[in-house]
NUTIDREN-442063 format. One record per residue (C-alpha): residue number from 1; residue in three letters; x, y, z. Coordinates in pm, whole numbers, plus 50000, padded with zeros to 5 digits. Example, Ala and Ser with C-alpha at 12.3 -4.5 7.8 and 13.67 -1.06 7.14 Angstrom:
BEGIN
(site 1, "ala", (51230, 49550, 50780))
(site 2, "ser", (51367, 49894, 50714))
//
This chain:
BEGIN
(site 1, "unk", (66034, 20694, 72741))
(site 2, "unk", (65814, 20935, 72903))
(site 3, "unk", (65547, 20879, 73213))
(site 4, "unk", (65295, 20698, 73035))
(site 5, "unk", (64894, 20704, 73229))
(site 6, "unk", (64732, 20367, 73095))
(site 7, "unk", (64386, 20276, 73214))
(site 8, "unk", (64348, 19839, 73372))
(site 9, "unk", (64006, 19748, 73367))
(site 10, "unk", (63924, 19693, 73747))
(site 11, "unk", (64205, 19886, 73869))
(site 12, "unk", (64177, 20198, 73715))
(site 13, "unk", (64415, 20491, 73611))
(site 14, "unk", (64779, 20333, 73646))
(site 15, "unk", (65109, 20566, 73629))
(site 16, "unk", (65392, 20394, 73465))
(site 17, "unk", (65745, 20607, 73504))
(site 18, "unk", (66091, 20416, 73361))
(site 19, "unk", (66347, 20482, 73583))
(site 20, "unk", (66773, 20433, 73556))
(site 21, "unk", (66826, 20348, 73867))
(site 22, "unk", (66570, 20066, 73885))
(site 23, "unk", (66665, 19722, 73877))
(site 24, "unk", (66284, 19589, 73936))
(site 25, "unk", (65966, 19649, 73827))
(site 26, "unk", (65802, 19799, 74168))
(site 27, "unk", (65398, 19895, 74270))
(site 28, "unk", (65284, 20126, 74444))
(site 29, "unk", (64952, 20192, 74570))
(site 30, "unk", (65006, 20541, 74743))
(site 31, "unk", (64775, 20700, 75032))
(site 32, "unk", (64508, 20872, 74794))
(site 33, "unk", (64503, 20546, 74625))
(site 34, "unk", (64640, 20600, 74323))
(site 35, "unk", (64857, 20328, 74152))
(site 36, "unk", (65214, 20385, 74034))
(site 37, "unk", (65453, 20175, 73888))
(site 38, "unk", (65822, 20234, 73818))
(site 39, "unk", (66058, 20018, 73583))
(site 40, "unk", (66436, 19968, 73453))
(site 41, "unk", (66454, 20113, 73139))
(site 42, "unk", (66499, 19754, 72960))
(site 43, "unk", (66174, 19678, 73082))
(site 44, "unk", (65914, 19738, 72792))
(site 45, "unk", (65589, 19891, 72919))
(site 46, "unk", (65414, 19606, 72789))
(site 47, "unk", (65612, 19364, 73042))
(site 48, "unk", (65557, 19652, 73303))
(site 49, "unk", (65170, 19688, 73270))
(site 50, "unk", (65151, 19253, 73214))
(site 51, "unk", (65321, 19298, 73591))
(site 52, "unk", (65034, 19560, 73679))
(site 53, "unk", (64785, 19323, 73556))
(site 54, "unk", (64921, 18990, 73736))
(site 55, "unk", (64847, 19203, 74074))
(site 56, "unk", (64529, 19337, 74038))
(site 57, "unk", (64399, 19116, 74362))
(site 58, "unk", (64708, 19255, 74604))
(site 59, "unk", (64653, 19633, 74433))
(site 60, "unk", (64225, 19636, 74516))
(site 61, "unk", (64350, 19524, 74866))
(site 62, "unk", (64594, 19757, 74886))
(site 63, "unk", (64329, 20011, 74815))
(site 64, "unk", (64140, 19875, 75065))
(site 65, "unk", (64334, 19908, 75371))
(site 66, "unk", (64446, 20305, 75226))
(site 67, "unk", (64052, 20395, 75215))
(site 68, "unk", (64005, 20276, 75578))
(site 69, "unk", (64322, 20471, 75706))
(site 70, "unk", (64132, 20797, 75630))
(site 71, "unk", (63975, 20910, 75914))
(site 72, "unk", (63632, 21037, 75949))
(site 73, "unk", (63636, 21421, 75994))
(site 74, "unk", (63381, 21605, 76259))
(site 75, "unk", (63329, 21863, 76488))
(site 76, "unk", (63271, 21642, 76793))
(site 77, "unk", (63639, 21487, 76731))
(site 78, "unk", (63931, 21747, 76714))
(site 79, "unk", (64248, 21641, 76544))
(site 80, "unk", (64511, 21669, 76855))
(site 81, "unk", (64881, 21702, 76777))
(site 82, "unk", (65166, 21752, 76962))
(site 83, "unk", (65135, 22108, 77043))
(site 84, "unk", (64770, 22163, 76878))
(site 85, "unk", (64463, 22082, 76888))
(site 86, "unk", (64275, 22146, 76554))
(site 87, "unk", (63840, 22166, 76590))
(site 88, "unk", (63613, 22250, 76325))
(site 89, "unk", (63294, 22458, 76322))
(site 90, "unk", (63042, 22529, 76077))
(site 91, "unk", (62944, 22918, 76011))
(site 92, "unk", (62745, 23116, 75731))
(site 93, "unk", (63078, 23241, 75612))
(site 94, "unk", (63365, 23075, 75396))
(site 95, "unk", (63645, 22885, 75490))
(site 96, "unk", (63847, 23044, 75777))
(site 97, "unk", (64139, 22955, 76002))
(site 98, "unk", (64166, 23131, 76368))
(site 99, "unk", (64422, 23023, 76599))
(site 100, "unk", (64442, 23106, 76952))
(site 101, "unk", (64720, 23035, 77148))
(site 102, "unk", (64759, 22641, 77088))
(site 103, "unk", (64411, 22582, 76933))
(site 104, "unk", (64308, 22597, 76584))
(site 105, "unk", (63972, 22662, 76440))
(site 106, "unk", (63882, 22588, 76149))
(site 107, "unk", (63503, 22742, 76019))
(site 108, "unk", (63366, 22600, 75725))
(site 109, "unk", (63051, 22686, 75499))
(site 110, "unk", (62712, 22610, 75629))
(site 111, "unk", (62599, 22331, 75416))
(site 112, "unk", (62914, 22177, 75344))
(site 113, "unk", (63011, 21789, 75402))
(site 114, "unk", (63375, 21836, 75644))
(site 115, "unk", (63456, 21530, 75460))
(site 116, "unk", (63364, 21659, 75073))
(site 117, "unk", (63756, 21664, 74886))
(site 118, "unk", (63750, 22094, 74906))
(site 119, "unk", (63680, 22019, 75321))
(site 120, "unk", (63974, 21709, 75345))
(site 121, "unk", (64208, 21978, 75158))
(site 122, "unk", (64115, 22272, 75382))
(site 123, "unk", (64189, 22003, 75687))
(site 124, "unk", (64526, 21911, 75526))
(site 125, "unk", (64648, 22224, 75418))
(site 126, "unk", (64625, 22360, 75808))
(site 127, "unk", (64702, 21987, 75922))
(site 128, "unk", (65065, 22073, 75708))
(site 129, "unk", (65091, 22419, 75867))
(site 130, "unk", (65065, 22299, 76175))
(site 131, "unk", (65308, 22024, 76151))
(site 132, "unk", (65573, 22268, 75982))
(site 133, "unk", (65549, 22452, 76330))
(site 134, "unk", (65591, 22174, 76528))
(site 135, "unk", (65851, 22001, 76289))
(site 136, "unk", (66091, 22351, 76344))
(site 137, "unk", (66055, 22356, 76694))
(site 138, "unk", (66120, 21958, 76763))
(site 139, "unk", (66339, 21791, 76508))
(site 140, "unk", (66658, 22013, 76457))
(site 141, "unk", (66716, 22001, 76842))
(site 142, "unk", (66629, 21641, 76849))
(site 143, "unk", (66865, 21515, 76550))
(site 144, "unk", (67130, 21698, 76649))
(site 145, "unk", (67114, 21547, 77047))
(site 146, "unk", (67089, 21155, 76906))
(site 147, "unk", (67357, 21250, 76668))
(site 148, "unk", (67572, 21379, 76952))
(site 149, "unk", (67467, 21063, 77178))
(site 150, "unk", (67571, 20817, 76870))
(site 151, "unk", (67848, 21027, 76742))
(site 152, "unk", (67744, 21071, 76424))
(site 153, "unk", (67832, 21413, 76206))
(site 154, "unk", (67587, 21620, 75953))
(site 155, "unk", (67630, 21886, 75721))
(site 156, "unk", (67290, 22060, 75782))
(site 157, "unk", (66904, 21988, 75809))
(site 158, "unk", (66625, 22093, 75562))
(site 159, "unk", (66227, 21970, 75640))
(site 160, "unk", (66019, 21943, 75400))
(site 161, "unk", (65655, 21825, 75305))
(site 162, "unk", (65713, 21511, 75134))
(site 163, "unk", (65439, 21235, 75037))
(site 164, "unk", (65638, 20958, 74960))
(site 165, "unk", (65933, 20882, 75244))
(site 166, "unk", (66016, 20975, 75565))
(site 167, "unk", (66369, 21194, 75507))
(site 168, "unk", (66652, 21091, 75340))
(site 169, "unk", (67064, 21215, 75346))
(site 170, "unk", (67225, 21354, 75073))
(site 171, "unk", (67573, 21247, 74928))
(site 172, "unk", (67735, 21538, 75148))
(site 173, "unk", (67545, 21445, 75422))
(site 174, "unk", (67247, 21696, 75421))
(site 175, "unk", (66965, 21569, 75619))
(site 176, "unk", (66611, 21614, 75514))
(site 177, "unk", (66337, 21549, 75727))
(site 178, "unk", (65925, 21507, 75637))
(site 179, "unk", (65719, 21807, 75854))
(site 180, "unk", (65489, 21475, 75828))
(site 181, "unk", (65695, 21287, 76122))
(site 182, "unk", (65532, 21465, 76358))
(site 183, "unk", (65210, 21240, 76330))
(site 184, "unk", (65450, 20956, 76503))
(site 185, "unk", (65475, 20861, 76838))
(site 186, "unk", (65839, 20989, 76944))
(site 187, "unk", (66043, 20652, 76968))
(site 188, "unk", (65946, 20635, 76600))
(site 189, "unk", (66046, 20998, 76513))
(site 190, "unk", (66399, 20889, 76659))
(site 191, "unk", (66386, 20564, 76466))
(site 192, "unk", (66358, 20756, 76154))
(site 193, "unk", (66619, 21034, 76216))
(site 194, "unk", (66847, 20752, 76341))
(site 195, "unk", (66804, 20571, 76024))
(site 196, "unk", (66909, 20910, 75798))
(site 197, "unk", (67203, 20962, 76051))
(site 198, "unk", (67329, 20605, 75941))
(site 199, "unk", (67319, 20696, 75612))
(site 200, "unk", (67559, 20968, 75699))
(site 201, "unk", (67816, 20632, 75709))
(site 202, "unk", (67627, 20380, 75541))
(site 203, "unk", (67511, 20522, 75190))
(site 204, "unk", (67280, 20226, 75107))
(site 205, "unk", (67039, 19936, 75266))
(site 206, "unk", (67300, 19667, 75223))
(site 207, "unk", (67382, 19415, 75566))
(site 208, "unk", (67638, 19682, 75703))
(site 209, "unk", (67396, 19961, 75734))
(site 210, "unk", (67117, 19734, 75919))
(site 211, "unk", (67374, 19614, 76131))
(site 212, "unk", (67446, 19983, 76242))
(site 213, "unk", (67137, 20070, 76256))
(site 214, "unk", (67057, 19756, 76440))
(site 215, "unk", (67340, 19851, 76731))
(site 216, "unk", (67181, 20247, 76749))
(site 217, "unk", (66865, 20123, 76809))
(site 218, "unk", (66898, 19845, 77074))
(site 219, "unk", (66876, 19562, 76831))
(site 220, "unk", (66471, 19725, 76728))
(site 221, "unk", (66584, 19791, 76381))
(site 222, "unk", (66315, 19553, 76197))
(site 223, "unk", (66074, 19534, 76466))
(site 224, "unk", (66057, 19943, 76464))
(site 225, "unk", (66081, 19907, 76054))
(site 226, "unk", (65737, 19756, 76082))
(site 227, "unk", (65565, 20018, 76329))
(site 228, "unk", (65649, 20281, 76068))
(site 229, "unk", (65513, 20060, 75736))
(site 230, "unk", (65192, 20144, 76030))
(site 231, "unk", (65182, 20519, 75941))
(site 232, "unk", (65187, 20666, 75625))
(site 233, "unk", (65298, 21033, 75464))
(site 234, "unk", (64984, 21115, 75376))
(site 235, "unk", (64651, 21296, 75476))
//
C-alpha cells in the first residue's frame, strides 16, 4: 500500500504511510504542522484514519503549541548561536547573505514581510548553514571525549540535517548526528550523543538500555528525556 494523502474535515491534509516495522498505529503532528500517521501493515487505512479521526481534539492542540514555537522574526532581535550571531536588514536589492567574521547578515527586499514563507526559508536555509559550521567544529571532538570518558567504541560519525530525530547509530555502529543539536543548551547536546553511544551496546529502548543510559547520565535519563521533547528539529 502506498502513502496515501486523505483530507479530515477540521484537521486538514493527513499523511498516512504503512510501515513493517510498526506494531502501532502512531500520530504525528510535526513542526510545520503537518499531520502524519504511520501503521502496521495489517492495519487497514480505514482503521488508521478512524484512529486520525478519534484525535482530532489532541492533533488541533498539538498544532497549537507547534504555531507558538515559531518565533517572530525582526531586525531589532538577531538570532544568536553558539558561534554566530545572525541580523537581518532590509535593502532595495534581493536576498543576500554577508558574513563577517562571526556575524551574519542577512538583506532582504524592501517591501517584504521577514516573516512571509520565502523570508522564514531564506532565515532557515542560513540558520542550517550556520549550524553545519558549528556542528563540524563541536560534535566530533565532543562524542569522541564522552565516549572515551564512558568507554564506549564507534565506527565513525556522519551529521546530517534531519527533521525528524536527534541522531541515531547504525547496526555497525556508525553514529549520525542532527547539524540541528546545536540549538540545545550543551548538557542536552551530551544527553543526546550519550544516548546514540548506548546504542552502540544497547540496540533498542528496552529496560537494559535505560538502565545504561540511566548510570551515564547520573541517574537524569527521563528527567533530561523531557528537556529535549522541549526543543524540536525544526525551523
Amino acid at each position: 500500500m502506498p502513502v496515501k494523502i486523505i483530507h479530515i474535515p477540521e484537521i486538514g491534509d493527513v499523511t498516512f504511510t504503512p510501515n513493517t516495522r510498526s506494531r502501532s498505529i502512531r500520530l504525528r503532528v510535526k513542526p510545520d504542522q503537518t499531520v502524519h500517521v504511520t501503521f502496521p501493515r495489517y492495519v487497514s487505512l480505514q482503521e488508521a484514519n478512524r484512529f486520525a479521526e478519534d484525535h482530532k481534539d489532541w492533533i488541533s492542540r498539538q498544532k497549537l503549541r507547534m504555531k507558538s514555537r515559531v518565533s517572530s522574526l525582526s531586525e531589532d532581535n538577531p538570532i544568536k548561536t553558539r558561534s554566530f550571531t545572525i541580523q537581518f536588514q532590509q535593502h532595495s536589492g534581493k536576498f543576500m547573505v554577508r558574513q563577517a567574521k562571526n556575524l551574519v547578515t542577512l538583506f532582504y527586499p524592501e517591501g517584504h514581510d521577514l516573516n512571509d514563507p520565502e523570508s522564514r526559508e531564506k532565515v532557515r536555509r542560513v540558520i542550517d548553514t550556520v549550524y553545519r559550521i558549528e556542528a563540524r567544529e563541536y560534535l566530533p571532538g565532543r562524542l569522541a571525549k564522552l565516549a572515551e570518558q564512558c568507554g564506549f567504541r564507534y565506527n565513525g560519525l556522519t551529521i546530517r540535517n534531519n527533521k525528524s530525530n536527534w541522531g541515531s547509530c547504525s547496526s555497525r555502529n556508525t553514529i549520525s548526528l542532527n547539524l540541528q543539536l546545536m540549538k540545545l543548551p550543551d548538557h542536552l547536546i551530551d544527553f543526546i550523543l550519550l544516548h546514540e553511544l548506548v546504542h552502540t551496546r544497547v540496540k533498542n529502548h528496552g529496560p537494559g538500555f535505560w538502565k545504561m543510559l540511566d548510570t551515564v547520565t547520573g541517574g537524569q535519563a527521563k528527567q533530561l528525556t523531557k528537556e529535549v521533547k522541549k526543543y524540536s528539529p525544526g525551523l
